[in-house]
SEFIZA-3560 file (N, C-alpha, C; in Angstrom, 3 decimals):
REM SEFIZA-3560
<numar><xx>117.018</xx><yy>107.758</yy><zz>101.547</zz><atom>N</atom></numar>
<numar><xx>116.292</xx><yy>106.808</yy><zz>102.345</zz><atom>CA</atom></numar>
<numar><xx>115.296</xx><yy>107.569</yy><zz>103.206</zz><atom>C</atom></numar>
<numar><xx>113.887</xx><yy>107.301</yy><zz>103.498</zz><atom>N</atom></numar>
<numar><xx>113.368</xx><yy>107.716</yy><zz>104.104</zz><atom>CA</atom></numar>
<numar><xx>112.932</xx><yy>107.646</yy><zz>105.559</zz><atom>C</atom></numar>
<numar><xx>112.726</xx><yy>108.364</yy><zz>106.293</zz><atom>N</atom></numar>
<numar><xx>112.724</xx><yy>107.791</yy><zz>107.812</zz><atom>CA</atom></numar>
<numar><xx>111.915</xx><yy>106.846</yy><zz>108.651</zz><atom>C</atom></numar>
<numar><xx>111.389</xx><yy>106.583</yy><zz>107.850</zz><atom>N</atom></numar>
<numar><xx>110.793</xx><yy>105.585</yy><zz>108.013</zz><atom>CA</atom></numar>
<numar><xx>111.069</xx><yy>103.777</yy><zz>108.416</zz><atom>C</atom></numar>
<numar><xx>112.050</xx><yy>103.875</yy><zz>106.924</zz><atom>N</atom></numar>
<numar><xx>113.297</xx><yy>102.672</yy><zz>106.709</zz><atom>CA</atom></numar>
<numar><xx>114.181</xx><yy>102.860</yy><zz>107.726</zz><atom>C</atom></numar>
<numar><xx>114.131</xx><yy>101.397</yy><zz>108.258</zz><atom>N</atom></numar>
<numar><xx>115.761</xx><yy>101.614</yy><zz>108.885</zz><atom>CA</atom></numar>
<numar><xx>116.265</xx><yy>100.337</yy><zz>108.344</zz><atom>C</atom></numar>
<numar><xx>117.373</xx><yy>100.667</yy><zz>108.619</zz><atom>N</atom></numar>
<numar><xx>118.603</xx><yy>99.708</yy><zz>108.083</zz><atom>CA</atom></numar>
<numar><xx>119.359</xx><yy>98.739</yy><zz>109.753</zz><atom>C</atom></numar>
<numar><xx>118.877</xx><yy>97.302</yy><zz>109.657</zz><atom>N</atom></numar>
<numar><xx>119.429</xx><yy>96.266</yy><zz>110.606</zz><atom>CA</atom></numar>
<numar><xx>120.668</xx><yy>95.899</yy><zz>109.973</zz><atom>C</atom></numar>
<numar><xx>122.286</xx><yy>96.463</yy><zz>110.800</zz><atom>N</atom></numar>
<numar><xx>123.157</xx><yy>95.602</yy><zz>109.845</zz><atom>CA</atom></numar>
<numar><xx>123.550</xx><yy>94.907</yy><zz>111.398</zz><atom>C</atom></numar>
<numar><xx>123.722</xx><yy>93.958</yy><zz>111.000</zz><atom>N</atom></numar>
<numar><xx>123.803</xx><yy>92.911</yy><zz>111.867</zz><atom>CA</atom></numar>
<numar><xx>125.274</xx><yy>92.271</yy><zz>111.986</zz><atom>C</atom></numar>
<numar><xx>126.354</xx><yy>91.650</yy><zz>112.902</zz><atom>N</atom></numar>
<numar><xx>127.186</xx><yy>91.441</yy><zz>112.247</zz><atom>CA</atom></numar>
<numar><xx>127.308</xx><yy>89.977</yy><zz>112.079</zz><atom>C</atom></numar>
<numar><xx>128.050</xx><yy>89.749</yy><zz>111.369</zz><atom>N</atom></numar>
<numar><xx>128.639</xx><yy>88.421</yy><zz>110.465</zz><atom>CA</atom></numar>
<numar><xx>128.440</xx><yy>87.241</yy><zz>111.748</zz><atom>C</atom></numar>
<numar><xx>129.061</xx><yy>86.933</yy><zz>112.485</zz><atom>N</atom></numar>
<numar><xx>129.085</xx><yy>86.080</yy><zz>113.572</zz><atom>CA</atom></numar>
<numar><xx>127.918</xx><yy>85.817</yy><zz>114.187</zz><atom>C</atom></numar>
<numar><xx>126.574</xx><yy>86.702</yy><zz>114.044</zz><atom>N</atom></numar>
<numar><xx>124.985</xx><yy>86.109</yy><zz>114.391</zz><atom>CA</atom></numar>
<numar><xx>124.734</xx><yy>85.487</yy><zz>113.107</zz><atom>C</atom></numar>
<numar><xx>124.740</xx><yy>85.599</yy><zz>112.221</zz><atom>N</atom></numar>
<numar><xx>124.616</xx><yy>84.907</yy><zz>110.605</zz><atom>CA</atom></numar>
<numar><xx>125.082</xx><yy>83.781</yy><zz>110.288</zz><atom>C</atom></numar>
<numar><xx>126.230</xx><yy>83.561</yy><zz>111.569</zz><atom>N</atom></numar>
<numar><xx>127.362</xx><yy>82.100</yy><zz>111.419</zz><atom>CA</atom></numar>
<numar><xx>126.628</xx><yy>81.329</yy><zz>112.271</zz><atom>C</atom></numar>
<numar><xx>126.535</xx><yy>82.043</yy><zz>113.446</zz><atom>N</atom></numar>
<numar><xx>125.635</xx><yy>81.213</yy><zz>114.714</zz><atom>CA</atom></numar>
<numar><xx>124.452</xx><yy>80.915</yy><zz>113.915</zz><atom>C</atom></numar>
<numar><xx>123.313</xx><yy>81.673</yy><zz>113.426</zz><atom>N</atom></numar>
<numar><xx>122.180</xx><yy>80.831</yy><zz>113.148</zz><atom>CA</atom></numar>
<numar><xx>122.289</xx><yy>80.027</yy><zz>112.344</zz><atom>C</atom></numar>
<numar><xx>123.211</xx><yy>80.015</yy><zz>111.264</zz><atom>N</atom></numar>
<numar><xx>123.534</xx><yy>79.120</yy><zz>110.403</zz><atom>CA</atom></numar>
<numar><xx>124.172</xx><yy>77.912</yy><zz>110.972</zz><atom>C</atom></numar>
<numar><xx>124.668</xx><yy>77.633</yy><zz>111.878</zz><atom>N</atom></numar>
<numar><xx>125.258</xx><yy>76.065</yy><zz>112.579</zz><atom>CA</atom></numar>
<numar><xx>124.280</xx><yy>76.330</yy><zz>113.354</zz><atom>C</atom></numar>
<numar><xx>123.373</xx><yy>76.750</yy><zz>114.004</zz><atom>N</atom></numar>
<numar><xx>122.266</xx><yy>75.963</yy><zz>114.426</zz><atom>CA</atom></numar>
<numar><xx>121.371</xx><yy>75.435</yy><zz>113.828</zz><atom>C</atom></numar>
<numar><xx>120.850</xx><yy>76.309</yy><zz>112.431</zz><atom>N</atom></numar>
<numar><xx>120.159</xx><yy>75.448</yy><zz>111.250</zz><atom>CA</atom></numar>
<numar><xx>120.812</xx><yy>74.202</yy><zz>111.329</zz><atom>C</atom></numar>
<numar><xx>122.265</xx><yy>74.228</yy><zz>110.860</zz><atom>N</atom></numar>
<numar><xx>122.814</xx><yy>73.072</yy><zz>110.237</zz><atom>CA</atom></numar>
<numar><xx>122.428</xx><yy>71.564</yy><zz>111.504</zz><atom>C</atom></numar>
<numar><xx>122.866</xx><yy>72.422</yy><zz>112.775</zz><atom>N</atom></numar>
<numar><xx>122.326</xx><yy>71.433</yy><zz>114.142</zz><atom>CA</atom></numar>
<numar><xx>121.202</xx><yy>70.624</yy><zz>113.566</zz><atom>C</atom></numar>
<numar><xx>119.833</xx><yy>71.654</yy><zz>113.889</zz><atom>N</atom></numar>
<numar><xx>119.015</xx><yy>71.380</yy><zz>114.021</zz><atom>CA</atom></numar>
<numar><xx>118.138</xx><yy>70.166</yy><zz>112.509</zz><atom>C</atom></numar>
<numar><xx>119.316</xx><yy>70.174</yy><zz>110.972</zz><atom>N</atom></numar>
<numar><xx>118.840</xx><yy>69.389</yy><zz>110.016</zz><atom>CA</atom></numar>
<numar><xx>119.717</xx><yy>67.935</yy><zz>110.766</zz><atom>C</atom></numar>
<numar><xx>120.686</xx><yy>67.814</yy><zz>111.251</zz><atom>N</atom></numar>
<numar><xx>121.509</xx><yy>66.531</yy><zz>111.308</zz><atom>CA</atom></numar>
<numar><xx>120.165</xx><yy>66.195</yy><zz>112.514</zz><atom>C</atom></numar>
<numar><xx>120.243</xx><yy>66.603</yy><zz>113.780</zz><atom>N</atom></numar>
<numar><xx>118.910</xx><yy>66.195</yy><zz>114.483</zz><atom>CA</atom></numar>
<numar><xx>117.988</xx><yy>65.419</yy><zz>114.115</zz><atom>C</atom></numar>
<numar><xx>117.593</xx><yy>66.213</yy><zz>112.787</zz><atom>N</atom></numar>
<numar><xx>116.248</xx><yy>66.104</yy><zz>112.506</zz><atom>CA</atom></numar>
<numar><xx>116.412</xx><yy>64.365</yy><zz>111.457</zz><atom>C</atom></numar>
<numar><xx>117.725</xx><yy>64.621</yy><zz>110.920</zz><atom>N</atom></numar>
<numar><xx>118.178</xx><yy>63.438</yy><zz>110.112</zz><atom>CA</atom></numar>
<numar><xx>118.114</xx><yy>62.280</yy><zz>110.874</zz><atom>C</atom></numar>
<numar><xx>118.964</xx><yy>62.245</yy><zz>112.294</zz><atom>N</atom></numar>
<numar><xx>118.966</xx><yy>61.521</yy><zz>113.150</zz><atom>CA</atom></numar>
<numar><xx>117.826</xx><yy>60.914</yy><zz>113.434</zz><atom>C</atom></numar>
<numar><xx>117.243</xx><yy>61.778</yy><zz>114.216</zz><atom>N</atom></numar>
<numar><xx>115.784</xx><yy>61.341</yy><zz>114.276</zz><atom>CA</atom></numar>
<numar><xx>114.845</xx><yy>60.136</yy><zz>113.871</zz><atom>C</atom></numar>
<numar><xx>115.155</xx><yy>60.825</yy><zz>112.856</zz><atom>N</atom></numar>
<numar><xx>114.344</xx><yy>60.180</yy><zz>111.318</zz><atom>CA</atom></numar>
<numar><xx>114.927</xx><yy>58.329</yy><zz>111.578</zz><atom>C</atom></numar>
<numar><xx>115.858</xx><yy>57.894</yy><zz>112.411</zz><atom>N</atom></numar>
<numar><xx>116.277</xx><yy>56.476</yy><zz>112.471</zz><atom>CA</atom></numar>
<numar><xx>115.751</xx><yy>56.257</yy><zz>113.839</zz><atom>C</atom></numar>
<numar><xx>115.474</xx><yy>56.926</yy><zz>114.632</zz><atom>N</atom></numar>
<numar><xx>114.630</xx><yy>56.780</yy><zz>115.887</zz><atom>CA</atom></numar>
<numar><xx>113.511</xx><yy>55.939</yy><zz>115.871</zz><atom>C</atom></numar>
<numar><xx>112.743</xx><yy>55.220</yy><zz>116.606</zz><atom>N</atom></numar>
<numar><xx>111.495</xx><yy>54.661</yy><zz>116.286</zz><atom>CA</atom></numar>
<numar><xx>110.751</xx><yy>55.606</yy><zz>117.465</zz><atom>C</atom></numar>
<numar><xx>109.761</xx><yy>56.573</yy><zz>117.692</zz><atom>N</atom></numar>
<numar><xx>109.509</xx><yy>57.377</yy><zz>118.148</zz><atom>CA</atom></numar>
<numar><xx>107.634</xx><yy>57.009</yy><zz>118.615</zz><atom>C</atom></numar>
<numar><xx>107.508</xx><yy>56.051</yy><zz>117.194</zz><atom>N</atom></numar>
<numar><xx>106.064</xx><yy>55.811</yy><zz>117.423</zz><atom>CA</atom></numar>
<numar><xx>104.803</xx><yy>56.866</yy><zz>116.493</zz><atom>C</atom></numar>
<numar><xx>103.952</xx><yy>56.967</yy><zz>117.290</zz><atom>N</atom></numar>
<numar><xx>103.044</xx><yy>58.058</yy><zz>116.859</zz><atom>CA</atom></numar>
<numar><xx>104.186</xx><yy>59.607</yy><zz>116.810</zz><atom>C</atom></numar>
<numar><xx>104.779</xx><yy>60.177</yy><zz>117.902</zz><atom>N</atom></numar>
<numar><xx>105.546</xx><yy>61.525</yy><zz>117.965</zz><atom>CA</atom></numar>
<numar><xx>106.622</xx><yy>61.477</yy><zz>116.472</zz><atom>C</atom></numar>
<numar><xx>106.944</xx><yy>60.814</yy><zz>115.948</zz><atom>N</atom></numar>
<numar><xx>107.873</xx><yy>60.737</yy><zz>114.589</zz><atom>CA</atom></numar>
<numar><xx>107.629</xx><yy>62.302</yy><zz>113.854</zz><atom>C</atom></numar>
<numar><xx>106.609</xx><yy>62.008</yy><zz>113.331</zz><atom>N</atom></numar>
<numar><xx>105.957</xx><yy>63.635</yy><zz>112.990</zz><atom>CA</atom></numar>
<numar><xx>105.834</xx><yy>64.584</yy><zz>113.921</zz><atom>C</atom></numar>
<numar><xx>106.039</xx><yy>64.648</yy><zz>114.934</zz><atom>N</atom></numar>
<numar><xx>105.391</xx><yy>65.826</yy><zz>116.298</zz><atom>CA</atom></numar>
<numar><xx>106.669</xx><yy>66.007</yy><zz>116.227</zz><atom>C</atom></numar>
<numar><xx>107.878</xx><yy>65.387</yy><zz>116.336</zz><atom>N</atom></numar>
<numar><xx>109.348</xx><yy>65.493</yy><zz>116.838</zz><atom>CA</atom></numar>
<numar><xx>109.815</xx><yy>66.438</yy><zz>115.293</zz><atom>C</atom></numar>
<numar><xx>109.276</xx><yy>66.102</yy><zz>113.905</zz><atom>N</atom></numar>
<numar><xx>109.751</xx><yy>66.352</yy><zz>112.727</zz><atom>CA</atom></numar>
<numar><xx>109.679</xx><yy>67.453</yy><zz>112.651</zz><atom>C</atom></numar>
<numar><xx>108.157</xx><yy>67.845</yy><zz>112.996</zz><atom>N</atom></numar>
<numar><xx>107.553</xx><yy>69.168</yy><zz>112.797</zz><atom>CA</atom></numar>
<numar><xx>107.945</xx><yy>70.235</yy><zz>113.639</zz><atom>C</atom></numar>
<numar><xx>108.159</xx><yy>69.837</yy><zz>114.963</zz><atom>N</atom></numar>
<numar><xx>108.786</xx><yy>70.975</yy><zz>115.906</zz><atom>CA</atom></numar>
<numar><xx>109.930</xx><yy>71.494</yy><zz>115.635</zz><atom>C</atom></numar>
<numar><xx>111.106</xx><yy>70.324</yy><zz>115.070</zz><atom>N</atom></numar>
<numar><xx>112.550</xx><yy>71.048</yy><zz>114.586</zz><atom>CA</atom></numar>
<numar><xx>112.400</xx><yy>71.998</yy><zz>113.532</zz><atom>C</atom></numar>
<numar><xx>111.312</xx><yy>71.637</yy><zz>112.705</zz><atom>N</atom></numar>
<numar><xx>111.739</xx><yy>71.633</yy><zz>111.293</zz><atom>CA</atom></numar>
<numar><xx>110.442</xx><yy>73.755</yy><zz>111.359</zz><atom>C</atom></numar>
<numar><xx>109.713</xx><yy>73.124</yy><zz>112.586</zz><atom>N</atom></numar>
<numar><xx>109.221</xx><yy>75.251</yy><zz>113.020</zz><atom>CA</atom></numar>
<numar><xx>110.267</xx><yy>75.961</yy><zz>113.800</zz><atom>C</atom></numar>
<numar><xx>111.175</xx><yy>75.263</yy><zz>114.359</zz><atom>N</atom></numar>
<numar><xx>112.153</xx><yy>75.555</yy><zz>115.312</zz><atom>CA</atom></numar>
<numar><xx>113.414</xx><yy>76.626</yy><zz>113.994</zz><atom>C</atom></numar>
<numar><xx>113.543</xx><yy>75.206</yy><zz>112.770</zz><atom>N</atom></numar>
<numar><xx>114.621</xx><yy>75.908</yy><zz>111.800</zz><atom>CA</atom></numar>
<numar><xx>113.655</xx><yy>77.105</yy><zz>110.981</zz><atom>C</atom></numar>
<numar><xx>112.537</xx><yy>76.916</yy><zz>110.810</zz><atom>N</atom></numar>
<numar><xx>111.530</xx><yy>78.215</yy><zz>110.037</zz><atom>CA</atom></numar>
<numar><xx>111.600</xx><yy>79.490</yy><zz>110.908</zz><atom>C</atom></numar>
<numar><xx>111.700</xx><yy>79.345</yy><zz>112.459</zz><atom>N</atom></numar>
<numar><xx>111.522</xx><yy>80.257</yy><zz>113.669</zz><atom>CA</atom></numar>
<numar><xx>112.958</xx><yy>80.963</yy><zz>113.069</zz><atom>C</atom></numar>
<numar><xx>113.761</xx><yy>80.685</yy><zz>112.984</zz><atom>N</atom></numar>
<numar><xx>115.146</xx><yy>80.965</yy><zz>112.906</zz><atom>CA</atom></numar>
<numar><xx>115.004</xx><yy>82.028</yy><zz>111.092</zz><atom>C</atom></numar>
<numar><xx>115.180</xx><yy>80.693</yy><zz>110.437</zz><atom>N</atom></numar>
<numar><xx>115.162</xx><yy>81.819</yy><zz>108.990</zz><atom>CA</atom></numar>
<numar><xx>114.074</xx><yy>83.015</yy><zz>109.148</zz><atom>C</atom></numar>
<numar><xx>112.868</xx><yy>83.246</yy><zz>109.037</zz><atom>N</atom></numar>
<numar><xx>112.036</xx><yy>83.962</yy><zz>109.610</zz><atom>CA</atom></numar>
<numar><xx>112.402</xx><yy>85.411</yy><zz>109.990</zz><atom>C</atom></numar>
<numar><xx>112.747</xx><yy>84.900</yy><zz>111.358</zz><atom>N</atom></numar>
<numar><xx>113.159</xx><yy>85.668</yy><zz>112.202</zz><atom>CA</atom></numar>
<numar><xx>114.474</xx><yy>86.775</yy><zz>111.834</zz><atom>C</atom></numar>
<numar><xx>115.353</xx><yy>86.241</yy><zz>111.700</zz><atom>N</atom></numar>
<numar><xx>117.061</xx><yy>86.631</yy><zz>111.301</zz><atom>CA</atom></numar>
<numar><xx>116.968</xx><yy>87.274</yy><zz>109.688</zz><atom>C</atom></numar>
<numar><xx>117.443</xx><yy>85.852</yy><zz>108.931</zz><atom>N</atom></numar>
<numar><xx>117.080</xx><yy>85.642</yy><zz>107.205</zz><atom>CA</atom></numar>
<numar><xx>116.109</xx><yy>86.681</yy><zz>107.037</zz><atom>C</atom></numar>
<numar><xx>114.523</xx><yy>86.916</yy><zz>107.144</zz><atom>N</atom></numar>
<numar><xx>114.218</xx><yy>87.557</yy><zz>107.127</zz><atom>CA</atom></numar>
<numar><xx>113.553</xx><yy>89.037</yy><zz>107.548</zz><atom>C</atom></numar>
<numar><xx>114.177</xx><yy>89.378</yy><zz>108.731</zz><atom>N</atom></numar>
<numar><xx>114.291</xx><yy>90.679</yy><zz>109.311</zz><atom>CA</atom></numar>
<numar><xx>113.037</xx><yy>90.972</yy><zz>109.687</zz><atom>C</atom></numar>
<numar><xx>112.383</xx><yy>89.587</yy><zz>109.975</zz><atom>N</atom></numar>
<numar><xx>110.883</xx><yy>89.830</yy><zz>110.943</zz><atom>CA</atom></numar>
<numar><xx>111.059</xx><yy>90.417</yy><zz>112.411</zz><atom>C</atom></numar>
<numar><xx>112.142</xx><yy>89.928</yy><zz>112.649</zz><atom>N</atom></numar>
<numar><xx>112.598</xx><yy>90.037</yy><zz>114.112</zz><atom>CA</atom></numar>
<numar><xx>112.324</xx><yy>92.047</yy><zz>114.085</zz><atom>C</atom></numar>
<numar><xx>112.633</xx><yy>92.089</yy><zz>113.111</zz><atom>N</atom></numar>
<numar><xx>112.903</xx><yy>93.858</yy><zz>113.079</zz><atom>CA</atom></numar>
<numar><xx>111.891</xx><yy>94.842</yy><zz>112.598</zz><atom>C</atom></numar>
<numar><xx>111.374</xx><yy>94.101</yy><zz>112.248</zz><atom>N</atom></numar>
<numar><xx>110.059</xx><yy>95.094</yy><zz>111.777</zz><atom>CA</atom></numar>
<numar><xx>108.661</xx><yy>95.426</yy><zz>112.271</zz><atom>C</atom></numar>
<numar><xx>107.650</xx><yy>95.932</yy><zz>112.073</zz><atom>N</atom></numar>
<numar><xx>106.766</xx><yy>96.993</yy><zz>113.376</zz><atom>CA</atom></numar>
<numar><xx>106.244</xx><yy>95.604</yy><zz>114.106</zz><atom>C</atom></numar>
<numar><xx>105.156</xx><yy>95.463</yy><zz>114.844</zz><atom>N</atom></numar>
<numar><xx>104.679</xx><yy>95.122</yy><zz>115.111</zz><atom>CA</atom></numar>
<numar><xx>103.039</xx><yy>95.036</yy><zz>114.696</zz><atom>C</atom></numar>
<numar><xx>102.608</xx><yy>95.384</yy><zz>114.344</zz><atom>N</atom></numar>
<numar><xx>101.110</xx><yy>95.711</yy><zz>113.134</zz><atom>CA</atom></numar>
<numar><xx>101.571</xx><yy>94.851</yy><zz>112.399</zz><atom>C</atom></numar>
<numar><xx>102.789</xx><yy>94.818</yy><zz>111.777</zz><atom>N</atom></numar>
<numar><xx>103.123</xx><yy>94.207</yy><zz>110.640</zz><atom>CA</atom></numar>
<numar><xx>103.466</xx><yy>92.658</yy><zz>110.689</zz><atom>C</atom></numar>
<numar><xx>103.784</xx><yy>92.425</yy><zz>112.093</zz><atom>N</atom></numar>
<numar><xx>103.978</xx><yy>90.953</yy><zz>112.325</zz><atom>CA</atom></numar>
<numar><xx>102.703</xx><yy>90.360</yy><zz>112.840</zz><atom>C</atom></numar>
<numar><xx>101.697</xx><yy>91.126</yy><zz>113.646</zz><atom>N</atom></numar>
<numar><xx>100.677</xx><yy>90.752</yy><zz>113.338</zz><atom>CA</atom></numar>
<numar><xx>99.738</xx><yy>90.404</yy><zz>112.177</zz><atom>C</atom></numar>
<numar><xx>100.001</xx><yy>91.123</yy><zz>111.454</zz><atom>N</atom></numar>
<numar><xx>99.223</xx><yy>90.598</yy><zz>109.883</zz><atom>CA</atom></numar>
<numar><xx>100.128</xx><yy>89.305</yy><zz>109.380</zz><atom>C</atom></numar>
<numar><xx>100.829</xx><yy>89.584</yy><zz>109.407</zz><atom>N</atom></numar>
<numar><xx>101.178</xx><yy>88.412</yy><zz>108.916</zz><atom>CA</atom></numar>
<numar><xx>101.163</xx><yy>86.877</yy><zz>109.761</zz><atom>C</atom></numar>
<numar><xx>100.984</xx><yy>86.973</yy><zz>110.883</zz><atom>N</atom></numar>
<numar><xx>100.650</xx><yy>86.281</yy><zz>111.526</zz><atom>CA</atom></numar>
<numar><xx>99.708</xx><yy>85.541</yy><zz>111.616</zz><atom>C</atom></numar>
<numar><xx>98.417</xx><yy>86.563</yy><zz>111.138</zz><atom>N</atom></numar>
<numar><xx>96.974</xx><yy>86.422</yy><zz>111.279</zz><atom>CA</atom></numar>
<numar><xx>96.830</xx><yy>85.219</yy><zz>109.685</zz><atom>C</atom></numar>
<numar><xx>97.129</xx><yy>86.308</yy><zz>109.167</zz><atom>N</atom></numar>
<numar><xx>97.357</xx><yy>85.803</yy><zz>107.110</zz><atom>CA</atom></numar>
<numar><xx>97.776</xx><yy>84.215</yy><zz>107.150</zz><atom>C</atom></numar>
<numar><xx>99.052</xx><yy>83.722</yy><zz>108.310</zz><atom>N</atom></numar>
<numar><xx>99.758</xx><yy>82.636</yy><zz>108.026</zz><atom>CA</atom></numar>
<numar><xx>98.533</xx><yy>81.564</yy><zz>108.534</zz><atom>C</atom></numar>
<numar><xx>98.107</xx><yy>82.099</yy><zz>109.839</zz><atom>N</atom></numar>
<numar><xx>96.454</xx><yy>80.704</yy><zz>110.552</zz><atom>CA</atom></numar>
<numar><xx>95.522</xx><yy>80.979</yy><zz>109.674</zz><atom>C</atom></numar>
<numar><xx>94.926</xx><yy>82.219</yy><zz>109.361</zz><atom>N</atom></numar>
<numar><xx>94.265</xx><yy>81.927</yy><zz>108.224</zz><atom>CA</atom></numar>
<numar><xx>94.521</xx><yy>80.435</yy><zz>107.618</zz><atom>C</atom></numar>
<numar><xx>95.421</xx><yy>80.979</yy><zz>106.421</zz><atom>N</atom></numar>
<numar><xx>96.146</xx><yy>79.871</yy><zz>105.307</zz><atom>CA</atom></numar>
<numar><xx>96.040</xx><yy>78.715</yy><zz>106.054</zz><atom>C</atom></numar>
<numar><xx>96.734</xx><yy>78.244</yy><zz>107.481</zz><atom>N</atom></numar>
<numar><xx>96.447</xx><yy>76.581</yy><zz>108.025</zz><atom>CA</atom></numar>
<numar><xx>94.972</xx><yy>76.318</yy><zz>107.840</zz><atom>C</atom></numar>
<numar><xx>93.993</xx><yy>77.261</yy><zz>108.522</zz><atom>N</atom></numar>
<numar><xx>93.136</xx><yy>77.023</yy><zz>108.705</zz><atom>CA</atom></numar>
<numar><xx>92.304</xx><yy>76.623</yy><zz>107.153</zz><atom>C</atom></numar>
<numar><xx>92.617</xx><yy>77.732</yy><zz>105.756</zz><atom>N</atom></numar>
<numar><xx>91.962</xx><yy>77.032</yy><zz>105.255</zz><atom>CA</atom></numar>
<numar><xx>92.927</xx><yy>75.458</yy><zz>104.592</zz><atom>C</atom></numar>
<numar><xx>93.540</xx><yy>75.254</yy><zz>104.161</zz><atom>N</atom></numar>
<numar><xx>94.709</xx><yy>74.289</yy><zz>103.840</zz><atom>CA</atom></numar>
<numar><xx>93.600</xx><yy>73.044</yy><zz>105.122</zz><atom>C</atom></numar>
<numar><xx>93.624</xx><yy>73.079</yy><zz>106.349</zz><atom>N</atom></numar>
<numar><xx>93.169</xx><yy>72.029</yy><zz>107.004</zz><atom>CA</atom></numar>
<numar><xx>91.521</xx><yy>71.738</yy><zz>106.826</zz><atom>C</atom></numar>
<numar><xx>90.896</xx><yy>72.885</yy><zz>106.829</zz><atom>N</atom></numar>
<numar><xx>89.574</xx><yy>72.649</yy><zz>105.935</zz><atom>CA</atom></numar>
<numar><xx>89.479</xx><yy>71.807</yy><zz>104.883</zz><atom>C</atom></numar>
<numar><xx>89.898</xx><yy>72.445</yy><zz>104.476</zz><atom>N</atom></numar>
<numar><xx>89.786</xx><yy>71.881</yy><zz>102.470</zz><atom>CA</atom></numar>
<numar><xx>90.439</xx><yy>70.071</yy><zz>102.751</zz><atom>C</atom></numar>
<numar><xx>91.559</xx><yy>70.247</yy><zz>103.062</zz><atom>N</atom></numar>
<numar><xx>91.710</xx><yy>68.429</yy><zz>103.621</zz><atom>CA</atom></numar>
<numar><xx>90.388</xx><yy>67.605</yy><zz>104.471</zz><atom>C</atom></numar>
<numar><xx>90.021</xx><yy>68.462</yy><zz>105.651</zz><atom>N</atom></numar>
<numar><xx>89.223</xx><yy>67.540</yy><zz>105.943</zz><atom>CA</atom></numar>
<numar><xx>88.053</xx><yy>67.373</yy><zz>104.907</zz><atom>C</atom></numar>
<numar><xx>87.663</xx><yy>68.366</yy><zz>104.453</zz><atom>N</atom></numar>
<numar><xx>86.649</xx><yy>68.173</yy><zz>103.687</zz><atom>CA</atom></numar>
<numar><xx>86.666</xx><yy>67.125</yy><zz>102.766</zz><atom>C</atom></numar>
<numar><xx>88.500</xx><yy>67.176</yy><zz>102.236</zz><atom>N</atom></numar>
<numar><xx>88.354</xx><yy>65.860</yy><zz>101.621</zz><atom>CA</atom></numar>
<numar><xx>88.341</xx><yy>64.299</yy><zz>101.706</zz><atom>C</atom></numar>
<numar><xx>88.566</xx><yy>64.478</yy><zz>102.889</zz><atom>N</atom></numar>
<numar><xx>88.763</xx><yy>63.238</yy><zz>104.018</zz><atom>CA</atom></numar>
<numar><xx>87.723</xx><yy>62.472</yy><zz>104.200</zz><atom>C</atom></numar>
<numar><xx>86.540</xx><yy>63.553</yy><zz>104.733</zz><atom>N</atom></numar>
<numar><xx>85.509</xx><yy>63.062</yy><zz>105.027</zz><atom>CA</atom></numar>
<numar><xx>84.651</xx><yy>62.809</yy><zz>104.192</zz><atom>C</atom></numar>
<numar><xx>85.267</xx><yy>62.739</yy><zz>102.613</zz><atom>N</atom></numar>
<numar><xx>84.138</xx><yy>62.916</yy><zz>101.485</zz><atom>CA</atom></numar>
<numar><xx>84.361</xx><yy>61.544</yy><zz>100.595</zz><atom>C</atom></numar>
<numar><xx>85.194</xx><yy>60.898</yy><zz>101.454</zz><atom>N</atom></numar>
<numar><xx>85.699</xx><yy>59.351</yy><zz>100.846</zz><atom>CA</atom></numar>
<numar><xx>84.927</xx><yy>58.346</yy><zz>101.101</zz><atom>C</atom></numar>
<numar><xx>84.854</xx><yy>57.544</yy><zz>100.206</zz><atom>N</atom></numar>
<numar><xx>84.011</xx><yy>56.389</yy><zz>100.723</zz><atom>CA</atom></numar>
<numar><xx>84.915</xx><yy>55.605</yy><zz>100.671</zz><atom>C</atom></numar>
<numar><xx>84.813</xx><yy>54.751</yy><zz>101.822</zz><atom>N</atom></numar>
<numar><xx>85.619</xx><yy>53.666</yy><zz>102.522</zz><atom>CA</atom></numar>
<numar><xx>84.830</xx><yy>52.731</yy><zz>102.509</zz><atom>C</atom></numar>
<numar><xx>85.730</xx><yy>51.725</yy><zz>102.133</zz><atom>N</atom></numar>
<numar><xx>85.230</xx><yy>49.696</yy><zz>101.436</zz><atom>CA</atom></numar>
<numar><xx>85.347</xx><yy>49.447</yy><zz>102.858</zz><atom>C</atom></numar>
//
């Protein structure tokens, strides 16, 4: 192994915890979903559902642990991608003709 690599062993019981908070945070989100919330329905959906991504991410994938350069790029890479993904929609949005 080179020194570079390091090895996060983590133990079993943070792996249990994030995992029943995932599990929390899908019954929530299930719940929810019978709420009448209004316009926030989606604002409420989307926050749990970055809240459970924050988690896998983070843990699941050993972002939490790795340089910082490196979570910046990928960071940058991920608004990129919204940014174009929300482009390209509006573009198509606004390219409709409406009766």
């Amino acid at each position: 192994m080179s020194a570079r690599m390091s090895e996060h062993i983590l133990p079993i019981r943070l792996y249990v915890t994030i995992w029943a908070a995932l599990l929390c945070l899908t019954v929530i989100t299930a719940a929810v979903a019978f709420v009448d919330l209004g316009p926030f329905n989606t604002v409420v959906a989307l926050v749990i559902a970055s809240a459970k991504a924050l988690l896998v991410v983070l843990f699941f994938m050993h972002v939490k642990y790795t340089s910082e350069k490196m979570t910046k790029v990928v960071f940058v890479a991920a608004i990129f991608w919204l940014l174009i993904l929300l482009t390209l929609s509006l573009a198509d949005y606004t390219t409709r003709l409406w009766s």
